[in-house]
Biopython code that builds the backbone (N, CA, C, O; Angstrom):
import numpy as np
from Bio.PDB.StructureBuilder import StructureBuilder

atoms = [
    (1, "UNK", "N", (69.168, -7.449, 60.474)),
    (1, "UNK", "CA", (69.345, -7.107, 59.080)),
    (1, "UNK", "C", (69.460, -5.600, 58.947)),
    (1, "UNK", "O", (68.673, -4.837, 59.508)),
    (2, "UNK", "N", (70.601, -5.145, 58.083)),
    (2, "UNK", "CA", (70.540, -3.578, 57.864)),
    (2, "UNK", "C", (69.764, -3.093, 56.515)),
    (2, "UNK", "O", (69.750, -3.585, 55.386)),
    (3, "UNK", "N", (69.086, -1.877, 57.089)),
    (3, "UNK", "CA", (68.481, -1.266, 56.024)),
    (3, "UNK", "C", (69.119, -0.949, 54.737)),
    (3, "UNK", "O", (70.276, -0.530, 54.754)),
    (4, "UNK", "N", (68.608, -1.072, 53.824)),
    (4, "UNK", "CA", (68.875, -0.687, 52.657)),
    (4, "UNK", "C", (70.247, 0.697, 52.815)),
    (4, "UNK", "O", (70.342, 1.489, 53.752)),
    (5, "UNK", "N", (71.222, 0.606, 51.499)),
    (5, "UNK", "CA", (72.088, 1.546, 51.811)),
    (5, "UNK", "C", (71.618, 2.683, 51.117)),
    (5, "UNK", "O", (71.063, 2.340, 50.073)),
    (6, "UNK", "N", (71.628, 4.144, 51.330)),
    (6, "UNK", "CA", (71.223, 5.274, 50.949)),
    (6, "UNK", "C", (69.174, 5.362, 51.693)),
    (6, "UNK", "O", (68.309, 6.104, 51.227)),
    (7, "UNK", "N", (69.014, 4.541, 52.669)),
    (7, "UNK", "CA", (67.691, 4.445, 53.350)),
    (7, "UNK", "C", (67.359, 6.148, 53.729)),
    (7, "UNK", "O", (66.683, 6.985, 53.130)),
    (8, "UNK", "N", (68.333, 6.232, 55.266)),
    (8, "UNK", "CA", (69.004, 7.285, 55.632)),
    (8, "UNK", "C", (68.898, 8.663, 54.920)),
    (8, "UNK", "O", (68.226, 9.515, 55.501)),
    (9, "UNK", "N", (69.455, 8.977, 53.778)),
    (9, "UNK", "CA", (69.300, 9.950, 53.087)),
    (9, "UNK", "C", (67.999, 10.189, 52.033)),
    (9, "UNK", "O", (67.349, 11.198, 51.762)),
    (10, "UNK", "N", (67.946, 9.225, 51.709)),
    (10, "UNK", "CA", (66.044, 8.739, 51.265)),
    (10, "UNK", "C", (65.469, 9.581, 51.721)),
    (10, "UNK", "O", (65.197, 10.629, 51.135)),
    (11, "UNK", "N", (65.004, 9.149, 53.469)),
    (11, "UNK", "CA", (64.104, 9.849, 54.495)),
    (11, "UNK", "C", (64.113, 11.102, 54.333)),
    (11, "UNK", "O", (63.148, 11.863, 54.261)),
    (12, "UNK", "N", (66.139, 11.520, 54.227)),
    (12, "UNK", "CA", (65.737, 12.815, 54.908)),
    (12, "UNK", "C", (65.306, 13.435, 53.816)),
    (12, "UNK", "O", (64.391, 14.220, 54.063)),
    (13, "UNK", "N", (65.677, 13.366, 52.508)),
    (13, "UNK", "CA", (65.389, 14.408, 51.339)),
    (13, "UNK", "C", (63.488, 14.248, 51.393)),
    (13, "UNK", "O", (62.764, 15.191, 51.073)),
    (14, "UNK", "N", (63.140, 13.380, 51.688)),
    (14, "UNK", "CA", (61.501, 13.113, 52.028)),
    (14, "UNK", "C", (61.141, 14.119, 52.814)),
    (14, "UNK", "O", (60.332, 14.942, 52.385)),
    (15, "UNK", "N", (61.548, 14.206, 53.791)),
    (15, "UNK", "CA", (60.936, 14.727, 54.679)),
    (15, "UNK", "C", (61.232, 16.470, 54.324)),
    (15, "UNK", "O", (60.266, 17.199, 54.553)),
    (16, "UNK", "N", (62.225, 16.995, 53.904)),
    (16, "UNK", "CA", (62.555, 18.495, 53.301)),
    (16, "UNK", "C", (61.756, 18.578, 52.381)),
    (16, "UNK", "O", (61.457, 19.743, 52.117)),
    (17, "UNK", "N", (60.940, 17.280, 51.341)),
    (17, "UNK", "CA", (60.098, 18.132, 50.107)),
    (17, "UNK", "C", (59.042, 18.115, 50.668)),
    (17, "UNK", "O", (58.160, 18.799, 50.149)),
    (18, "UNK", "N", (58.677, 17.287, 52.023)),
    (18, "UNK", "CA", (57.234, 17.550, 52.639)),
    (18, "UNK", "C", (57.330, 18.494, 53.579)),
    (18, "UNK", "O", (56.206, 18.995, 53.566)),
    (19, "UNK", "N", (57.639, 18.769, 53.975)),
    (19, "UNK", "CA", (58.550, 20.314, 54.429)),
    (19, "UNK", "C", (58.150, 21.317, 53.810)),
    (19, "UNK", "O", (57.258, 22.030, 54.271)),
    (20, "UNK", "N", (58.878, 21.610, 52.379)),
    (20, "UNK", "CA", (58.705, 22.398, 51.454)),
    (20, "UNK", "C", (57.747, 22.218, 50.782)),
    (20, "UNK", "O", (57.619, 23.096, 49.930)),
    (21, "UNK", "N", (56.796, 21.267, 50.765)),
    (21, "UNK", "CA", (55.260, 21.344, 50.187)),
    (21, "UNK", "C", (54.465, 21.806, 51.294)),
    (21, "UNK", "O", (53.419, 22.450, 51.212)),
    (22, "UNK", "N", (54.770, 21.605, 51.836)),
    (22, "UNK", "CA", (53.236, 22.037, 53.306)),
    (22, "UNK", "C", (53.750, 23.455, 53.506)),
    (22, "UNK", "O", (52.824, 24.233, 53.732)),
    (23, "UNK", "N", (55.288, 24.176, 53.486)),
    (23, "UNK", "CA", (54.829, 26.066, 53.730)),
    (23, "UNK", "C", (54.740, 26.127, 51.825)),
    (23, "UNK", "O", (53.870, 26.966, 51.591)),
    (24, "UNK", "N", (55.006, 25.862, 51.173)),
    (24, "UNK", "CA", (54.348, 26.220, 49.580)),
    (24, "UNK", "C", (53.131, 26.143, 49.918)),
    (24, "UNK", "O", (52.575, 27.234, 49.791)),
    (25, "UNK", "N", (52.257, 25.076, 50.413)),
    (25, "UNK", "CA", (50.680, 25.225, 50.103)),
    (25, "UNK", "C", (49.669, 26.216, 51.330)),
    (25, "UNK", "O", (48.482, 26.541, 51.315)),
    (26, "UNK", "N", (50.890, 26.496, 52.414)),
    (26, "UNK", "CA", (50.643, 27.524, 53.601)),
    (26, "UNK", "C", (50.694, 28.732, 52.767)),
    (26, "UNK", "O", (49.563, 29.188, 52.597)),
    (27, "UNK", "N", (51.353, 29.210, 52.356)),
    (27, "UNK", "CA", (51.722, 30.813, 51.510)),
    (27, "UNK", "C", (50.799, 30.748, 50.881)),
    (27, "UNK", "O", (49.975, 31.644, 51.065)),
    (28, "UNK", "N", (50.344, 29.238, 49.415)),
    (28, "UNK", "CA", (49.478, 29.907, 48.647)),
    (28, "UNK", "C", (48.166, 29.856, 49.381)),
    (28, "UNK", "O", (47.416, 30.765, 49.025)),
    (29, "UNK", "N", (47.728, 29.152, 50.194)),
    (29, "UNK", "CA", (46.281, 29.443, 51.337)),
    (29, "UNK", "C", (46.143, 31.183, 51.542)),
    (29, "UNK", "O", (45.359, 31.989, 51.041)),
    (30, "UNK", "N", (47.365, 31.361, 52.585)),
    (30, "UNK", "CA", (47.547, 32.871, 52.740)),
    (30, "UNK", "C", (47.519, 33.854, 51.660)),
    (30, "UNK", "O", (46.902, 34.884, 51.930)),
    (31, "UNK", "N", (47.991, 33.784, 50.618)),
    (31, "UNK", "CA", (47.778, 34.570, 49.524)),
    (31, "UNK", "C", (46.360, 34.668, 49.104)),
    (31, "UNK", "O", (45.678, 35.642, 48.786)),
    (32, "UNK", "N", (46.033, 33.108, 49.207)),
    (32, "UNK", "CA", (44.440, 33.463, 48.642)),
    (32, "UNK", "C", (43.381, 34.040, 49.439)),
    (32, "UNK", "O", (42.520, 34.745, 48.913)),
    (33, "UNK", "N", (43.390, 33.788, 50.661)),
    (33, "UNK", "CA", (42.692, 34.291, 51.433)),
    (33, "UNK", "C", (42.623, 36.137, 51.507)),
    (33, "UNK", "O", (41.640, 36.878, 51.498)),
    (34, "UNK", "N", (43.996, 36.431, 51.574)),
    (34, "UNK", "CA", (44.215, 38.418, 51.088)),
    (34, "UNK", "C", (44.012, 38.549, 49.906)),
    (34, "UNK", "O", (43.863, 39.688, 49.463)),
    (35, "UNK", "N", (43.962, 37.698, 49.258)),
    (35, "UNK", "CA", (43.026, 38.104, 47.414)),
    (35, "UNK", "C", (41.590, 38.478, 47.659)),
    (35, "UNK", "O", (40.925, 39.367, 47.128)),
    (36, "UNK", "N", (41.195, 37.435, 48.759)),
    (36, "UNK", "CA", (39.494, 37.127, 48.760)),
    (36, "UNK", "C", (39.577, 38.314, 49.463)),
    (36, "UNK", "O", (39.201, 39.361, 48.936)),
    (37, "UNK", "N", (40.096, 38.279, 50.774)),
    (37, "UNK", "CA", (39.699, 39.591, 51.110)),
    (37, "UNK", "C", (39.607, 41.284, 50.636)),
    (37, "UNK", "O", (38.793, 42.146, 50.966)),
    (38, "UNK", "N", (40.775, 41.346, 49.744)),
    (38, "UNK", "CA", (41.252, 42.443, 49.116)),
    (38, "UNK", "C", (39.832, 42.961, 47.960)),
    (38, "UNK", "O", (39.367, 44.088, 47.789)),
    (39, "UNK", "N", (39.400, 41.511, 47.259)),
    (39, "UNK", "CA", (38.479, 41.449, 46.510)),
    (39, "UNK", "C", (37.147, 41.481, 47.096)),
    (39, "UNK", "O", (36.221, 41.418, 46.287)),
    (40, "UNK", "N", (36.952, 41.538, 47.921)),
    (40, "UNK", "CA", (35.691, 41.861, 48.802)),
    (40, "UNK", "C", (35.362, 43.185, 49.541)),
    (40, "UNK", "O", (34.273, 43.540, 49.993)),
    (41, "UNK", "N", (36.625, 43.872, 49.561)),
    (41, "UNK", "CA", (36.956, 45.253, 49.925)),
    (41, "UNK", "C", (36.299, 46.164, 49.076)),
    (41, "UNK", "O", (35.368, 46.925, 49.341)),
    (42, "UNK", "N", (37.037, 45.948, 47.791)),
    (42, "UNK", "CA", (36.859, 46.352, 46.243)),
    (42, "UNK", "C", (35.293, 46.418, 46.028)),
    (42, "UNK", "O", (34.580, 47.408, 45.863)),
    (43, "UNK", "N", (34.980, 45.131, 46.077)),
    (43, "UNK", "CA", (33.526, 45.020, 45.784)),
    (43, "UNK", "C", (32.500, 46.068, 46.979)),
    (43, "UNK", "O", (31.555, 46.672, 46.471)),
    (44, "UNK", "N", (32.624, 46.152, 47.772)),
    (44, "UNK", "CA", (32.018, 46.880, 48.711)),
    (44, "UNK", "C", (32.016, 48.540, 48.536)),
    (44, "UNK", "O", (31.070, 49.323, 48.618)),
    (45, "UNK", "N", (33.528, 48.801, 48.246)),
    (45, "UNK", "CA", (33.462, 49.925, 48.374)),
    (45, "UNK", "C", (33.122, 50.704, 47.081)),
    (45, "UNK", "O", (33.055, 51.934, 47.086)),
    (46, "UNK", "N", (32.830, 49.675, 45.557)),
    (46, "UNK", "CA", (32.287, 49.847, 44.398)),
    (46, "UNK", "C", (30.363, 50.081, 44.426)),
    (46, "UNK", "O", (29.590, 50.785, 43.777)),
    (47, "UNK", "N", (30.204, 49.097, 45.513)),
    (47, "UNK", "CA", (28.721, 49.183, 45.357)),
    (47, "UNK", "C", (28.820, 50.460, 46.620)),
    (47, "UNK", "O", (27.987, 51.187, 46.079)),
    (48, "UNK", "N", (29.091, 50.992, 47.473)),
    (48, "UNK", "CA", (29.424, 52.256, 48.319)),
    (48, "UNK", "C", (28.891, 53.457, 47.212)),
    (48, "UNK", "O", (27.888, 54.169, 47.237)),
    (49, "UNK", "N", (30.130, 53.344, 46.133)),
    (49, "UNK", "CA", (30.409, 54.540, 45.345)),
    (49, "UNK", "C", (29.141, 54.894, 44.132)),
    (49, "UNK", "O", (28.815, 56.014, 43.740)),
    (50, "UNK", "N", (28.458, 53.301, 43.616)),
    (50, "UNK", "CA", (27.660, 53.223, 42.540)),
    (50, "UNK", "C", (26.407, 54.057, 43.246)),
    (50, "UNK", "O", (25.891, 55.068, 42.771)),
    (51, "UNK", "N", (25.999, 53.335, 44.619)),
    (51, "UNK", "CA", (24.876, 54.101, 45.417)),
    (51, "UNK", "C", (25.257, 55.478, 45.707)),
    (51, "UNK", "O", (24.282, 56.143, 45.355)),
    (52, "UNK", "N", (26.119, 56.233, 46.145)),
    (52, "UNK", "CA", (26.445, 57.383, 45.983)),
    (52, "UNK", "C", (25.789, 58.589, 45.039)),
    (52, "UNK", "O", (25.264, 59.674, 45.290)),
    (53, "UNK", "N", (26.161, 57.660, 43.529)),
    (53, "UNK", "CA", (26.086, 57.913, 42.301)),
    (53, "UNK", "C", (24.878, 58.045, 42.059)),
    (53, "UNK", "O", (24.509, 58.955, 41.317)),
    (54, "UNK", "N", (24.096, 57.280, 42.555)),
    (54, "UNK", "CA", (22.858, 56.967, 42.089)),
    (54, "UNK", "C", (22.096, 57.960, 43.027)),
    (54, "UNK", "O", (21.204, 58.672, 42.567)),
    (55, "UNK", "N", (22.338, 57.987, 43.917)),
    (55, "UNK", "CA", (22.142, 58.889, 44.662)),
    (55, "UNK", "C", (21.888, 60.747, 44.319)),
    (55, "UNK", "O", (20.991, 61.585, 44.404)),
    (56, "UNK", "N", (22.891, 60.676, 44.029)),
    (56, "UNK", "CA", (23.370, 62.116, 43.539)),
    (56, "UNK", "C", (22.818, 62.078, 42.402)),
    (56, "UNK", "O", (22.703, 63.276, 42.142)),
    (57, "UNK", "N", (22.361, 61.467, 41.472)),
    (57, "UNK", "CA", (21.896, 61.696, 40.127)),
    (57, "UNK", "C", (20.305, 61.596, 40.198)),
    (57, "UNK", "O", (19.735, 62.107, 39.235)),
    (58, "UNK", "N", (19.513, 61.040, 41.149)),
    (58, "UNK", "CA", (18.473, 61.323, 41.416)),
    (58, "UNK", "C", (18.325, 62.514, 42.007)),
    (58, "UNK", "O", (17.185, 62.973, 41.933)),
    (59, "UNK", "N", (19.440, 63.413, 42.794)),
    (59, "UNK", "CA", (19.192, 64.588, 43.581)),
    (59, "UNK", "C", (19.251, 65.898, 42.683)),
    (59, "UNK", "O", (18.929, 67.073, 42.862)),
    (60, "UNK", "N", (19.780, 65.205, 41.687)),
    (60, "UNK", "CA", (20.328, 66.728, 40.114)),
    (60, "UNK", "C", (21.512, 66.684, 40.471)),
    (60, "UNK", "O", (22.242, 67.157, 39.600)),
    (61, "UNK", "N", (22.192, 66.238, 41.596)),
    (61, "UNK", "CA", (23.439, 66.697, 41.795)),
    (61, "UNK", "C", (24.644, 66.611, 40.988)),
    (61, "UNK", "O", (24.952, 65.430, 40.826)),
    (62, "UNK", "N", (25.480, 67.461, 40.393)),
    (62, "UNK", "CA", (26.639, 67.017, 40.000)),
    (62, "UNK", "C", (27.677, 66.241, 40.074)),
    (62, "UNK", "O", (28.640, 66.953, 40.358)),
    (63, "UNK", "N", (28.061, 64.892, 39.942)),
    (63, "UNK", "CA", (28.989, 64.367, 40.716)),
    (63, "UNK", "C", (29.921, 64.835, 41.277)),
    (63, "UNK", "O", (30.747, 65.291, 40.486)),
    (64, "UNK", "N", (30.255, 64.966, 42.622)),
    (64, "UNK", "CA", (32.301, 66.041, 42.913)),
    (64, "UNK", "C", (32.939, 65.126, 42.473)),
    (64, "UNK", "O", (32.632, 63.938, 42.380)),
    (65, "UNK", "N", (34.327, 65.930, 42.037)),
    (65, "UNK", "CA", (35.127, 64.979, 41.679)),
    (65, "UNK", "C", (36.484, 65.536, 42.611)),
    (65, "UNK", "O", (36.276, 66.650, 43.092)),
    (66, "UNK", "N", (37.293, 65.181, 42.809)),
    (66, "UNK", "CA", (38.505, 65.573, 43.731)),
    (66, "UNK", "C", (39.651, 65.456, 43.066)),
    (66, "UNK", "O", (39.913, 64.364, 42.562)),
    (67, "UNK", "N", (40.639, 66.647, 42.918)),
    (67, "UNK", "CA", (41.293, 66.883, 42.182)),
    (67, "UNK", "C", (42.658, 67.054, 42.907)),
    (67, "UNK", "O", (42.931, 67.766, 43.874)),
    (68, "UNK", "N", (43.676, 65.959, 41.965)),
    (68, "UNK", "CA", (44.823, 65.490, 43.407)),
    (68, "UNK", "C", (45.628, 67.237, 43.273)),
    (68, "UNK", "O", (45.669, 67.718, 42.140)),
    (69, "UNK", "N", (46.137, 67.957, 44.297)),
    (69, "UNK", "CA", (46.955, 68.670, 44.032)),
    (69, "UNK", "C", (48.309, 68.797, 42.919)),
    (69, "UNK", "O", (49.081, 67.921, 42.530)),
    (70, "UNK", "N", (48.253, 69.967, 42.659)),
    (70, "UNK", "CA", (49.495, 69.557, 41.588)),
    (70, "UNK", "C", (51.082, 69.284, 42.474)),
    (70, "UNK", "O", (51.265, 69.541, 43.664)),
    (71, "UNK", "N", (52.134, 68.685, 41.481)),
    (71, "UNK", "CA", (53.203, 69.037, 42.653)),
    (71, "UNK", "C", (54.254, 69.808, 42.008)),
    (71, "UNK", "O", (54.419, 69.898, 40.791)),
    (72, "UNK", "N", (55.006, 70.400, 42.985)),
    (72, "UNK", "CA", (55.549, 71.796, 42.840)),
    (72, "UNK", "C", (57.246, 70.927, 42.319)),
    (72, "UNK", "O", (57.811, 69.858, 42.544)),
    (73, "UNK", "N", (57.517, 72.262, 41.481)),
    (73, "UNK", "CA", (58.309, 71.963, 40.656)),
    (73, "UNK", "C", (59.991, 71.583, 41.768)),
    (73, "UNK", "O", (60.230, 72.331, 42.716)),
    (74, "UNK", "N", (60.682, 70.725, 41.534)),
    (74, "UNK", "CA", (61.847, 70.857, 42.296)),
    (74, "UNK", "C", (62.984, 71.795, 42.405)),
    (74, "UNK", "O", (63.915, 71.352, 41.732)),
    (75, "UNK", "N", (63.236, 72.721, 42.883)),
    (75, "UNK", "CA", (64.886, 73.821, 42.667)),
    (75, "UNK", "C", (65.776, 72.907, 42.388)),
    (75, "UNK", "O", (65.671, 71.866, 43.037)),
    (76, "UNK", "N", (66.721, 72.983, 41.531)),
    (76, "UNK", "CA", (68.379, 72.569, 42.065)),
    (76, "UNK", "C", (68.971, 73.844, 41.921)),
    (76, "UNK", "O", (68.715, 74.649, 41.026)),
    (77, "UNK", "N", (69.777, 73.987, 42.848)),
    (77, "UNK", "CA", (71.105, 75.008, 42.905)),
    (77, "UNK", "C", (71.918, 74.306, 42.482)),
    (77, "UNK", "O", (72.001, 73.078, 42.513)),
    (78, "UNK", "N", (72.631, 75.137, 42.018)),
    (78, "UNK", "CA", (74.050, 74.923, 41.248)),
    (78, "UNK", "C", (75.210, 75.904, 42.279)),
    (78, "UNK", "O", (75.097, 77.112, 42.487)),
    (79, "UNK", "N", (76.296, 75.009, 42.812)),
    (79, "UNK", "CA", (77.014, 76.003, 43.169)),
    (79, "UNK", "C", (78.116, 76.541, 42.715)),
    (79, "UNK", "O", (78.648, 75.884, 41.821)),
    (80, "UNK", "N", (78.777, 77.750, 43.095)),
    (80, "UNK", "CA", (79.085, 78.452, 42.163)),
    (80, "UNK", "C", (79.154, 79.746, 42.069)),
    (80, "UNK", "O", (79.495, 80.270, 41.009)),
]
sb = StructureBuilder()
sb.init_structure("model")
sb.init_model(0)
sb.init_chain("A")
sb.init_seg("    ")
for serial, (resi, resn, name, xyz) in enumerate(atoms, 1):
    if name == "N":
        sb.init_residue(resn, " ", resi, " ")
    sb.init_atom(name, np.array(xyz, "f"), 0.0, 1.0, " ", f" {name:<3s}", serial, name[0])
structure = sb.get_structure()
C-alpha cells in the first residue's frame, strides 16, 4: 500500500520547523544565559562601588570622581 500523497513533503516541512524550533530555543537559552551573566557582573561591581563609598565616607574622604578628557576640536582645510 502507498503512503498517503503529499506524506513526503509533510515530513520534510516537519522536520525544518523542528529544526527551526530547537536553534530558536538554542539562541534564546544563549541569550539568557549572557543576560544572567551580564546581570551578575553589574550587580557585583555595584556592591564593589557602594562599599567603596561607604568606605570613603566613613574615612571623611571626598568621593574622586574621574573626569573623561575633553575632545579636541577637528581642523578641516579647505583647499585653495
Amino acid at each position: 500500500m502507498k503512503p498517503p500523497a503529499g506524506t513526503a513533503a509533510r515530513n520534510t516541512a516537519e522536520k525544518a520547523f523542528k529544526t527551526w524550533e530547537s536553534r530558536t530555543q538554542l539562541v534564546k537559552n544563549e541569550l539568557a544565559a549572557a543576560s544572567a551573566a551580564n546581570d551578575a557582573k553589574t550587580a557585583r561591581l555595584r556592591a564593589l562601588r557602594l562599599e567603596k563609598e561607604r568606605l570613603e565616607a566613613e574615612a571623611g574622604a571626598a568621593p574622586v570622581t574621574v573626569k573623561a578628557p575633553k575632545k579636541k576640536a577637528m581642523r578641516r582645510f579647505v583647499a585653495g
